[in-house]
C-alpha positions as CSV (number, residue, x, y, z in Angstrom):
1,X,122.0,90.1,115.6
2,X,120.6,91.9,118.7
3,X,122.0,95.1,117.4
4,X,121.1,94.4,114.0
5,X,117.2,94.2,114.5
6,X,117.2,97.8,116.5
7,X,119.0,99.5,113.8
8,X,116.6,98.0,111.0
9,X,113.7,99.1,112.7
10,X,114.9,102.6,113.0
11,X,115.2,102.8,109.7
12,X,111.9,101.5,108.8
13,X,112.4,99.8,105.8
14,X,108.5,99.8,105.5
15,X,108.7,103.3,104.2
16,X,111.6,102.7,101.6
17,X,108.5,101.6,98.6
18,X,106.9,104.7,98.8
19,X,110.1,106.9,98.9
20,X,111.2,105.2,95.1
21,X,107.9,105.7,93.8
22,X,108.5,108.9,92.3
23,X,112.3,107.5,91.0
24,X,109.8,105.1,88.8
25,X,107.1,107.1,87.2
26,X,110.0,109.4,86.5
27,X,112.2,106.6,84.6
28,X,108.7,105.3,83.3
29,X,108.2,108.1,81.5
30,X,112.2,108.7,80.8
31,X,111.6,105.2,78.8
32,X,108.5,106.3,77.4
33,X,109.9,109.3,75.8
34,X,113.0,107.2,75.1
35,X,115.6,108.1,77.5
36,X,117.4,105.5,80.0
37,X,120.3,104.3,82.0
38,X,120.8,101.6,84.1
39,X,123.6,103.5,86.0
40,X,121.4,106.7,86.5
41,X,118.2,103.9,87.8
42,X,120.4,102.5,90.0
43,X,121.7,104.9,91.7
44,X,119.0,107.4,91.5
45,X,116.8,104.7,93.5
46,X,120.4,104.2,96.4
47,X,120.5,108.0,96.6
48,X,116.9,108.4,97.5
49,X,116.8,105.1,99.7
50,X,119.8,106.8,101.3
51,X,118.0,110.0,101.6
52,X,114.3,107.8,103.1
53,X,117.1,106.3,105.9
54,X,118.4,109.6,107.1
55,X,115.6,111.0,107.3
56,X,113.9,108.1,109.4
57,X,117.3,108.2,111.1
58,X,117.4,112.1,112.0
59,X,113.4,111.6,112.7
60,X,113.7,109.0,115.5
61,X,116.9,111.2,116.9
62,X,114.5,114.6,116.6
63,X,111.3,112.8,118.6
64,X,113.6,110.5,121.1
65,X,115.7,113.7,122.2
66,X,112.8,116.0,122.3
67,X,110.8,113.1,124.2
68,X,108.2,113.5,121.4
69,X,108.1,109.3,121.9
70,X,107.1,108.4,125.2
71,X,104.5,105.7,126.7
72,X,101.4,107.8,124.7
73,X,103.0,107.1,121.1
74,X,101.5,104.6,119.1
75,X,102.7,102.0,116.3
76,X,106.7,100.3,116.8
77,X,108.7,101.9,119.0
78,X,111.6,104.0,118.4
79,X,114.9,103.2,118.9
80,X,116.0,105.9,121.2
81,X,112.4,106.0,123.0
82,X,113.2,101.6,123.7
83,X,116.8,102.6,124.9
84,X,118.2,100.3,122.0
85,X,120.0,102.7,121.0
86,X,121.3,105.7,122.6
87,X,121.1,109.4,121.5
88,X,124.9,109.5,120.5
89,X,124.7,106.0,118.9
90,X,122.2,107.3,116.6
91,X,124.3,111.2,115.7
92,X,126.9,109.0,114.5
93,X,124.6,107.0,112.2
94,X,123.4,110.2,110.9
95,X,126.8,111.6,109.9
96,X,127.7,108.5,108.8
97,X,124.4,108.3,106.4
98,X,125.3,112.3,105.3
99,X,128.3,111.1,103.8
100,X,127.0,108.0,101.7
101,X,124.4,110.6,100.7
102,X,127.0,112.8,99.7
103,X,128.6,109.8,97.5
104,X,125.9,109.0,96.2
105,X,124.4,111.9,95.0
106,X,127.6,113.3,93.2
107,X,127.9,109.6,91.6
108,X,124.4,110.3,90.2
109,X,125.6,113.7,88.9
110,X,128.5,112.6,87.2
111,X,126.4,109.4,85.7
112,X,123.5,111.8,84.9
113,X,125.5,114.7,83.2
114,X,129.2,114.2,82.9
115,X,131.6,116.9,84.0
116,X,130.5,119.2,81.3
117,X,126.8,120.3,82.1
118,X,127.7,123.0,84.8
119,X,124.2,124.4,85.2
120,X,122.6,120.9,85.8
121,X,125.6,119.9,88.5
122,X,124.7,122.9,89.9
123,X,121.0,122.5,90.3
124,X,121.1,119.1,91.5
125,X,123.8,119.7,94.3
126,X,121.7,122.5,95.7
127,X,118.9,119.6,95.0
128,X,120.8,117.1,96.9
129,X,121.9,119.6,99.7
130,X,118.2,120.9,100.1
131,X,117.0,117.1,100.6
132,X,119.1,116.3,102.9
133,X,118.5,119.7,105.4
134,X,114.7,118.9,105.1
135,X,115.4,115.3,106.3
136,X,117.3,116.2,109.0
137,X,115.0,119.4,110.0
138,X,111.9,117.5,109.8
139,X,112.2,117.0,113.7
140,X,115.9,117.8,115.1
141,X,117.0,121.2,115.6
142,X,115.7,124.3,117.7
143,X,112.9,125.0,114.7
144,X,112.1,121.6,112.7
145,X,109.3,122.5,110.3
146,X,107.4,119.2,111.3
147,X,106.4,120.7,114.4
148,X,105.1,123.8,112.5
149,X,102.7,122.1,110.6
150,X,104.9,122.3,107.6
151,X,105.3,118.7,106.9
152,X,102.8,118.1,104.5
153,X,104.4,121.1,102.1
154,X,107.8,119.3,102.0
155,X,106.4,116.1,101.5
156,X,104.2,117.3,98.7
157,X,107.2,118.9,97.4
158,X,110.2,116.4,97.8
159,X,107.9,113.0,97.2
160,X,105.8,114.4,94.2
161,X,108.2,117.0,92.2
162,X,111.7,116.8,93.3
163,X,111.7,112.6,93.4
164,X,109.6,112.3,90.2
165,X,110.1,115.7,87.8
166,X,114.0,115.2,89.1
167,X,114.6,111.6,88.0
168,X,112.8,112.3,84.7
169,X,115.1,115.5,84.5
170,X,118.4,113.0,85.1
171,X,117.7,111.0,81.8
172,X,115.8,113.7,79.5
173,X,118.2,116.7,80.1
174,X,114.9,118.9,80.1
175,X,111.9,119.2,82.0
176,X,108.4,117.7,80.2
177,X,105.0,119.0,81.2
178,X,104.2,115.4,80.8
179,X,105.6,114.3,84.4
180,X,103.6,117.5,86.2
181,X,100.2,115.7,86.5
182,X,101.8,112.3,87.7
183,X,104.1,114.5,90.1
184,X,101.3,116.2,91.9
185,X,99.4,112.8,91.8
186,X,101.8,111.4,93.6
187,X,102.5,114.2,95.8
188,X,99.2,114.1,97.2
189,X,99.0,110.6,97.9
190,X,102.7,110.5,99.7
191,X,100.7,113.6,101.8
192,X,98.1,111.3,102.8
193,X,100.7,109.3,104.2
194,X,101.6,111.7,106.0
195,X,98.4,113.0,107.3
196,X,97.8,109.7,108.5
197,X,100.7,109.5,110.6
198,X,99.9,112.3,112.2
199,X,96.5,111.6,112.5
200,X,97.6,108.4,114.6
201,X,99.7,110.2,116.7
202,X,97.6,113.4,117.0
203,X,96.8,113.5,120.8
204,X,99.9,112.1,121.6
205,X,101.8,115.0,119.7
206,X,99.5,118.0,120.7
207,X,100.2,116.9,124.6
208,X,103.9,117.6,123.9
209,X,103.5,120.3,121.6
210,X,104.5,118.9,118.6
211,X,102.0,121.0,116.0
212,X,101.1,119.1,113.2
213,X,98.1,120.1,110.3
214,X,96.6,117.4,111.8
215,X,96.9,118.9,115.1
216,X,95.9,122.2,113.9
217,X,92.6,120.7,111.4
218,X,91.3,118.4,114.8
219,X,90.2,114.9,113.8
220,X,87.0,115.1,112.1
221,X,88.7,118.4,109.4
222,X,91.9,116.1,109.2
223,X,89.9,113.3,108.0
224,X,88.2,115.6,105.6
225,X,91.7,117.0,104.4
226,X,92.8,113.2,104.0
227,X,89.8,112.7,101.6
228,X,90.5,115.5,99.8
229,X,94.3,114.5,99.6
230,X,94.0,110.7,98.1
231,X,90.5,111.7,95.5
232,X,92.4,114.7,94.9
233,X,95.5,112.3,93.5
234,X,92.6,110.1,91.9
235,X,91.0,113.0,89.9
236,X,94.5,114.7,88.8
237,X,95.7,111.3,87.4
238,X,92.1,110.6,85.4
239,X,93.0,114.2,83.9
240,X,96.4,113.0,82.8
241,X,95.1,110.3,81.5
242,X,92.8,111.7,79.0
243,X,95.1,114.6,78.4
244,X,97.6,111.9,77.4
245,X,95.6,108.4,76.5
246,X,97.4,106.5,73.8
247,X,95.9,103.1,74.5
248,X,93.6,100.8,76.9
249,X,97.3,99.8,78.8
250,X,97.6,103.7,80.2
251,X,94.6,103.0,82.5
252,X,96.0,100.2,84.4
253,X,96.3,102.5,87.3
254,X,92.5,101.9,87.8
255,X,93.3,98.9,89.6
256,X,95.1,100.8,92.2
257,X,92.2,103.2,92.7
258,X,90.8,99.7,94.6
259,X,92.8,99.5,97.5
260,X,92.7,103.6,97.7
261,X,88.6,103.5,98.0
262,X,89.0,100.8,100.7
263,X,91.2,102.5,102.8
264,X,89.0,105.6,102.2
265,X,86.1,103.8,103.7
266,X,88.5,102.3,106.4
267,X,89.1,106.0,107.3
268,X,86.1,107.1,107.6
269,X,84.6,104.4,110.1
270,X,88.6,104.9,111.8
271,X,88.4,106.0,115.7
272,X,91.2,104.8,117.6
273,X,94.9,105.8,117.0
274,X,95.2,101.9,116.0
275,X,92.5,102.6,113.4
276,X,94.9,104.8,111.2
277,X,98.3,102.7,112.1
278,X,96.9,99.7,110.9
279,X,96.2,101.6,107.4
280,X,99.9,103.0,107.1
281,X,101.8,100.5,105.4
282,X,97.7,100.4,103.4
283,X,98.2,103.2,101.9
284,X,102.3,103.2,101.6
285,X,101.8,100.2,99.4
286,X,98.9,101.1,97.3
287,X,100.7,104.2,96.5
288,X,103.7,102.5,95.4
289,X,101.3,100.0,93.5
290,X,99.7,103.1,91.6
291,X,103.2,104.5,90.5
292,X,104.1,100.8,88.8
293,X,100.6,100.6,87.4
294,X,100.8,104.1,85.8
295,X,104.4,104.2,84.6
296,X,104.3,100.8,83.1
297,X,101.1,101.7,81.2
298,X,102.9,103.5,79.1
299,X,106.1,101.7,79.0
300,X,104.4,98.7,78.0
301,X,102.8,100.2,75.3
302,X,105.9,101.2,73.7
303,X,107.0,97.6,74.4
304,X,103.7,96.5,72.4
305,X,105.0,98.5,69.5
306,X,108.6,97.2,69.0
């Protein structure tokens, strides 16, 4: 059981909501547009959770070895920066997790497509292959992009498009401007996670060179950019929703725009590191919350109907 807890905590099961959220609006409107599989939902939803723990894996490996997490970083500590467990402890655990990603992801294939589409294998083993080097090259390596300030673009990307215009792409066979709006949406929002990470651990990662847009913007821009990230998300999905209203069940998504204005005011009053850590599993959560509210308000429609 001792060895049990350290390993959980590295892979920060806290984060694994908001890396499915995409997998649902995707399959929300698969089902919408009436297209579904149990087998793809499941293991779409174990490839990306598998995807979420290498790249918490490979992130806590990056920061320990590069001593990124010292005595200055706040929120839990690190596996590697507790001495838990050790540098080659964790390697393993990475190759380990490449592999099941590996299963995984050609399981989804072959559930998704069958042997026969060739084109759409292709696309989504380069897809698979490209998600795993950005979670491993977030922080390990001589060059990891998340100490260019380059985060925020692969987030946007891999949380908002790939996750949600991909799993809608697994059950449809096609690609539907429908999902684009929700995508960005949700890019934005997964972003603002982001930015407040690195918001929290700004000083601490500018004294060791670690350069993130936060460290680049300085607090007071980064906290404008974070506005402009989560009402950005707010404004985009009140555009997809009169684009595509249908009924009063499509705006259920309103609700989560609660929580999001809260944390917005929580932001703007924030000061200490501990300020924006304690609104990081805030804003996971009401992100998660907004994909369910938005995707079922149009599956549940359809359910109305029949």
């Amino acid at each position: 059981m001792k060895k049990i807890r350290p390993w959980l905590s590295a892979m920060r099961l806290r984060t694994l909501p908001l890396s499915v959220s995409g997998i649902i609006l995707g399959t929300c409107f698969a089902v919408y547009n009436g297209r579904f599989s149990w087998w793809v939902l499941v293991l779409a939803i174990l490839t990306t959770i598998s995807l979420q723990v290498l790249s918490n894996l490979a992130n806590d490996y990056g920061d320990g070895v590069k001593g990124t997490d010292n005595e200055d970083r706040v929120g839990p500590q690190r596996a590697i920066q507790s001495g838990s467990i050790t540098p080659e402890e964790m390697l393993d655990a990475i190759k380990f997790n490449i592999v099941v990603v590996i299963i995984l992801t050609l399981s989804l294939i072959m559930a998704a497509f069958g042997p026969t589409n060739f084109l759409f294998l292709l696309l989504f083993i380069f897809l698979g292959g490209l998600s795993v080097y950005a979670a491993l090259n977030y922080t390990m390596g001589d060059s990891p992009y998340g100490y260019r300030a380059l985060g925020d673009v692969f987030v946007f990307i891999f949380f908002g498009f790939v996750s949600t215009i991909g799993s809608y792409l697994l059950y449809a066979h096609k690609i539907d401007y429908v999902v684009f709006l929700p995508a960005i949406a949700l890019g934005l929002l997964s972003v603002g996670v982001l930015n407040l990470n690195n918001m929290r651990d700004l000083e601490a990662d500018a004294n060791v060179g670690k350069i993130t847009l936060a460290v680049k913007l300085g607090i007071k821009r980064a906290k404008r950019y974070h506005y402009s990230l989560i009402v950005g998300a707010m404004l985009v999905t009140v555009l997809f929703s009169i684009f595509y209203y249908v009924s009063p069940y499509n705006l259920l998504y309103l609700i989560a725009f609660i929580p999001l204005l809260i944390h917005l005011k929580k932001i703007k009053a924030a000061k200490a590191p501990n300020d924006f850590d304690g609104q990081l599993k805030v804003l996971a959560l009401s992100t998660f919350l907004f994909a369910l509210l938005l995707g079922f308000g149009y599956i549940s429609f359809n359910f109305i109907l029949n």
